[in-house]
C-alpha positions in Angstrom: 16.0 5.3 13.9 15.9 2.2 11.8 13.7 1.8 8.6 12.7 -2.3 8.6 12.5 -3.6 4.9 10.1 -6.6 4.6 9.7 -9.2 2.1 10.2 -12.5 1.0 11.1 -15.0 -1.9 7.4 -16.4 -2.1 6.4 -12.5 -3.0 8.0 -13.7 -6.5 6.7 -17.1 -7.5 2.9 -15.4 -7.6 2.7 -14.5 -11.4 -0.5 -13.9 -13.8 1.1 -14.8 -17.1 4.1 -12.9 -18.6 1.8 -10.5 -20.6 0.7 -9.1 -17.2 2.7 -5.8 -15.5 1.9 -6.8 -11.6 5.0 -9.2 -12.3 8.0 -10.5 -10.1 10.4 -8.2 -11.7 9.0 -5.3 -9.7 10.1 -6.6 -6.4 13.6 -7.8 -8.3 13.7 -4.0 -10.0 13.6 -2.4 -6.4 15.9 -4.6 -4.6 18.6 -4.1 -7.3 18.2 -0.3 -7.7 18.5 -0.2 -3.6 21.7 -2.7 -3.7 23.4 -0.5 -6.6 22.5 2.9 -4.9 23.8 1.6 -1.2 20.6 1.8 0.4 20.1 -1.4 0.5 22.8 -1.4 3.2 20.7 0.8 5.6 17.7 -0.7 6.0 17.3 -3.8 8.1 15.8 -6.3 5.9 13.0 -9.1 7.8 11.0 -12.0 5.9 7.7 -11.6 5.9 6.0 -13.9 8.0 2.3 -15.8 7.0 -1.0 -13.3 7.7 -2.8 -15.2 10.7 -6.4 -16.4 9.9 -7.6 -14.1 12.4 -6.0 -10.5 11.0 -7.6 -11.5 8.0 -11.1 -12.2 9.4 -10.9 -8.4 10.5 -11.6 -7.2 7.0 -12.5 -10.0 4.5 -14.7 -12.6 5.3 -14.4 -16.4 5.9 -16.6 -17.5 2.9 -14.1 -15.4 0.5 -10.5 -16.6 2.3 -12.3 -20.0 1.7 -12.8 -19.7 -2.0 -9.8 -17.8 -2.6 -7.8 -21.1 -1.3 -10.2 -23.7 -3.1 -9.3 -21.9 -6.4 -5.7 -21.9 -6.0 -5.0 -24.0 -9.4 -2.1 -26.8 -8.9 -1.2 -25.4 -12.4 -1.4 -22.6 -14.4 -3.8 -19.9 -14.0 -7.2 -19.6 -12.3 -9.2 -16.4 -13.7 -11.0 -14.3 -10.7 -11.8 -11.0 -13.0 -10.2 -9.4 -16.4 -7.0 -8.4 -14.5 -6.4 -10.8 -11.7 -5.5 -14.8 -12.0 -4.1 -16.8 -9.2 -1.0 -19.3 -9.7 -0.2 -22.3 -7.7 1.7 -20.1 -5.5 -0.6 -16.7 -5.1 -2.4 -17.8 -2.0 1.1 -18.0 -0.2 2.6 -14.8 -1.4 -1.0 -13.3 -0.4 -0.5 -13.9 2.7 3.0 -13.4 3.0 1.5 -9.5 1.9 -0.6 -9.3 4.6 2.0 -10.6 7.0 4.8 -8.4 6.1 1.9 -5.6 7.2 1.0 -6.9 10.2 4.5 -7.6 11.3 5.5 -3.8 10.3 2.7 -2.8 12.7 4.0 -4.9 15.5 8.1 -3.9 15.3 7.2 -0.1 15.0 4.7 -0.5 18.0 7.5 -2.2 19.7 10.1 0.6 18.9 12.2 -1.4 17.1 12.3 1.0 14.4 10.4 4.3 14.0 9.4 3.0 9.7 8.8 0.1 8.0 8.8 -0.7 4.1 6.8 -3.7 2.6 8.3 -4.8 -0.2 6.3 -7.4 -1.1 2.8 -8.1 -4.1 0.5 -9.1 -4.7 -0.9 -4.9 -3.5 -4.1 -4.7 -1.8 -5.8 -1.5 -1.9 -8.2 -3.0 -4.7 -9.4 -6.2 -3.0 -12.8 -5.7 -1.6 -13.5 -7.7 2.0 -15.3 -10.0 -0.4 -14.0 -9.7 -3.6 -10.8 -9.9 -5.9 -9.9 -7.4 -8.1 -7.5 -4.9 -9.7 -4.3 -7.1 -9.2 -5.4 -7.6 -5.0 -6.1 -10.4 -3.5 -6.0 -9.4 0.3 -6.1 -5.8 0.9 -2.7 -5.6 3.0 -3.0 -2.2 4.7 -6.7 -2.5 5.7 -5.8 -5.4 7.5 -2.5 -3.6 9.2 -5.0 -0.9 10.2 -7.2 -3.2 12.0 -4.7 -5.1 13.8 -3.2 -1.9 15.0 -6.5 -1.1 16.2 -7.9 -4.1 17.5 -4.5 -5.3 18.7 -2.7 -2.7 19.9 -5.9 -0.5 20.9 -4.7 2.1 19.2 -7.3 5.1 19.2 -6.4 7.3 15.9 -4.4 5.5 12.7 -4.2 7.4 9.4 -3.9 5.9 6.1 -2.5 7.5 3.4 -2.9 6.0 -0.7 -1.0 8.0 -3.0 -1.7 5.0 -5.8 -2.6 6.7 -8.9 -6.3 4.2 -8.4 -8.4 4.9 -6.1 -8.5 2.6 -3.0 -12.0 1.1 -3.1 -11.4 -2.0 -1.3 -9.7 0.2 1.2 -12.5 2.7 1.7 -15.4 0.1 2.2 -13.4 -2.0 4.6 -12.5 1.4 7.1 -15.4 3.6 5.9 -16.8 5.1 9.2 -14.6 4.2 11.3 -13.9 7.6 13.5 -10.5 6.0 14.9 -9.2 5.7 10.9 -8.6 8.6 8.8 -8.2 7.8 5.2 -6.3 10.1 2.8 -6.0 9.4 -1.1 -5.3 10.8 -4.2 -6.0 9.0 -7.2 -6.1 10.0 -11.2 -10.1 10.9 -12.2 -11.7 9.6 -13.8 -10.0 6.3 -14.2 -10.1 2.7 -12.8 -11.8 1.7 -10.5 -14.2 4.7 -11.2 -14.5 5.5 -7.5 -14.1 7.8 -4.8 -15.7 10.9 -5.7 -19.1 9.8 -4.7 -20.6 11.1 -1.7 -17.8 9.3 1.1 -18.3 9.0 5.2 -16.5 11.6 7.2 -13.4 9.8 7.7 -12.5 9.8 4.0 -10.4 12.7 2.4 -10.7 11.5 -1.4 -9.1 14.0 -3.6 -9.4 13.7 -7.6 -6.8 14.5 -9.5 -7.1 15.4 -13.1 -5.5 13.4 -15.9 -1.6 14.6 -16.7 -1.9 16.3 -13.3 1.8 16.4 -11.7 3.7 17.8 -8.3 2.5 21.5 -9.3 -1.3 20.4 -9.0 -1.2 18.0 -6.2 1.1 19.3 -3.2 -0.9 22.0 -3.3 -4.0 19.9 -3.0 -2.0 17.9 -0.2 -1.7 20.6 1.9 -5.4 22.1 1.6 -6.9 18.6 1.7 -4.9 16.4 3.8 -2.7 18.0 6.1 -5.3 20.2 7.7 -7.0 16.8 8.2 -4.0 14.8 9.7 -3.4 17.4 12.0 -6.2 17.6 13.5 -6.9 13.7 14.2 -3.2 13.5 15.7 -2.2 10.2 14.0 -0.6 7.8 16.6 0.0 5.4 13.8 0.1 6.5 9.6 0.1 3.4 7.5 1.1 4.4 3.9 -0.6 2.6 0.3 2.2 3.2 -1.3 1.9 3.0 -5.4 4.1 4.6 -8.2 1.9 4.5 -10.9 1.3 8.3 -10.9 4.5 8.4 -12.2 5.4 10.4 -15.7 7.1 7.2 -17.1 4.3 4.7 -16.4 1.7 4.0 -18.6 -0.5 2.4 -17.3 -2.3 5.8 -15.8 -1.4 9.7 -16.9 -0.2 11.3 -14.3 3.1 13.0 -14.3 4.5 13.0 -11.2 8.4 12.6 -10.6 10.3 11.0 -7.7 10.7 14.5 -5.7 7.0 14.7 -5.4 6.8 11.1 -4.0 9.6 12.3 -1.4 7.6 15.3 -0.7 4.8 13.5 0.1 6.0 11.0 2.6 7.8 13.5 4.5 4.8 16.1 4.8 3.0 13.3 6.4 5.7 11.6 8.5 6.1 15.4 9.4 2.7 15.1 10.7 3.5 11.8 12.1 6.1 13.9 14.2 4.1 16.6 15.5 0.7 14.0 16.5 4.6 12.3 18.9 3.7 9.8 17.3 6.7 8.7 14.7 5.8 5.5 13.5 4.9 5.5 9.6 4.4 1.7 7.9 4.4 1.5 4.0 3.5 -1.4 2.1 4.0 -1.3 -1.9 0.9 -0.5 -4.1 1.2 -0.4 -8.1 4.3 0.5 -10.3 5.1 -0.7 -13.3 7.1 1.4 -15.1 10.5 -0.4 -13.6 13.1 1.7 -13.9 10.7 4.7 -12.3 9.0 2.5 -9.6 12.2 1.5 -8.7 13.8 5.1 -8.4 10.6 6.2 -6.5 10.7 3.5 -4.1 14.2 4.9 -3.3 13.2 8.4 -2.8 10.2 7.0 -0.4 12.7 5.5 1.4 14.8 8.5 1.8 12.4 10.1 3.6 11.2 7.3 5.7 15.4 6.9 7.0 
């Protein structure tokens, strides 16, 4: 079945100054590594379409959407924390994030394709329903998962984060929720310095030990997760999907390799399979190594086509 490929030119005007790594050439890196390589060809490629107000009232509230636009600088840069400044032209590709996700959601729940890929920044997993940080502005896939539930009336969505961060913002916004299982594994200890406290039931957080590679987490996959997706029958798996884990990127130690990011995405579509459920909607997380992020998305893709 097809694999949609979202994203759109407003995804690369949002910059944080030329020093930073969450930077256009991410999205451009991808797109040319899936052009050369002829996958490009295979996918069906959409423009993400603007995030309505009301998918994003779901998670953050209207106080922050509010002072996220009044900050919007009609020049340069406009601080929020350390790590995350806004541009004339961040609010738009936000939302053109959050769209791209809800749209996925939509055209697999209308069987125009069994995968989607969101190729499209600034991430999400970090921003808090409140709060900027870590690169994220709107958290993209917490927003997905609650239009697929509130939407749709879906009764049982599974997100997976294989970002080598933790995905706080994503926890607090779907923590307790028994219709949302939330699977991650993330580098510990390490930014944002969460995740291993005491978590509500519906969140498999699994730590993963610096320089950790595919030899110490499938197995940890397969005792932690899968037991777990199994049993709550996903009828919808959204995927966090960030390549920082990777070997070649420094910005975390991990040493994972494109065939683990492969394996990972086909153990849970495999899930996805078995639950008859084979809809599986991925939206881009960190990366920023670009020659790996780029090869990684490729094998991700592989196994979502």
């Amino acid at each position: 079945m097809t694999t949609l490929y979202f994203t759109h030119a407003d995804c690369l005007r949002h910059e944080m100054g030329q020093w930073h790594p969450e930077s256009p050439e991410r999205l451009s890196a991808i797109q040319d590594y899936l052009l050369a390589t002829g996958l490009f060809d295979v996918l069906q490629v959409r423009d993400a379409p603007l995030a309505e107000r009301d998918d994003l009232l779901r998670v953050h509230s209207e106080a922050y959407l509010a002072e996220l636009e009044r900050l919007v600088p009609s020049d340069g840069y406009q601080e929020l924390d350390a790590d995350t400044f806004l541009n004339p032209y961040s609010w738009q590709a936000a939302l053109r994030a959050a769209g791209a996700a809800v749209a996925a959601v939509d055209a697999v729940m209308a069987g125009e394709a069994g995968s989607a890929f969101c190729a499209v920044r600034p991430p999400g997993h970090h921003a808090e329903p409140g709060k900027a940080m870590g690169f994220c502005l709107l958290n993209n896939v917490a927003v997905a998962a609650r239009h697929a539930l509130e939407v749709h009336g879906l009764e049982r969505v599974a997100v997976i984060d294989f970002d080598v961060h933790h995905g706080n913002g994503t926890q607090h916004a779907l923590a307790g929720d028994d219709r949302v299982l939330m699977c991650s594994i993330f580098q510990h200890p390490f930014y944002p310095f969460s995740g291993t406290e005491e978590t509500p039931g519906n969140m498999v957080n699994v730590p993963v030990a610096a320089y950790g590679g595919g030899a110490e987490v499938r197995p940890l996959i397969e005792a932690e997760w899968l037991p777990r997706l199994r049993e709550h029958r996903p009828e919808l798996v959204l995927i966090s999907a960030g390549f920082d884990g990777h070997r070649d990127d420094d910005m975390a130690q991990l040493a994972l390799v494109e065939a683990d990011y492969a394996w990972m995405t086909q153990a849970v579509r495999e899930v996805a399979q078995e639950a008859g459920h084979d809809r599986v909607v991925s939206s881009l997380e960190g990366g920023y190594d670009l020659p790996s992020l780029a090869r990684s998305v490729a094998a991700h893709l592989r196994a979502l086509i």
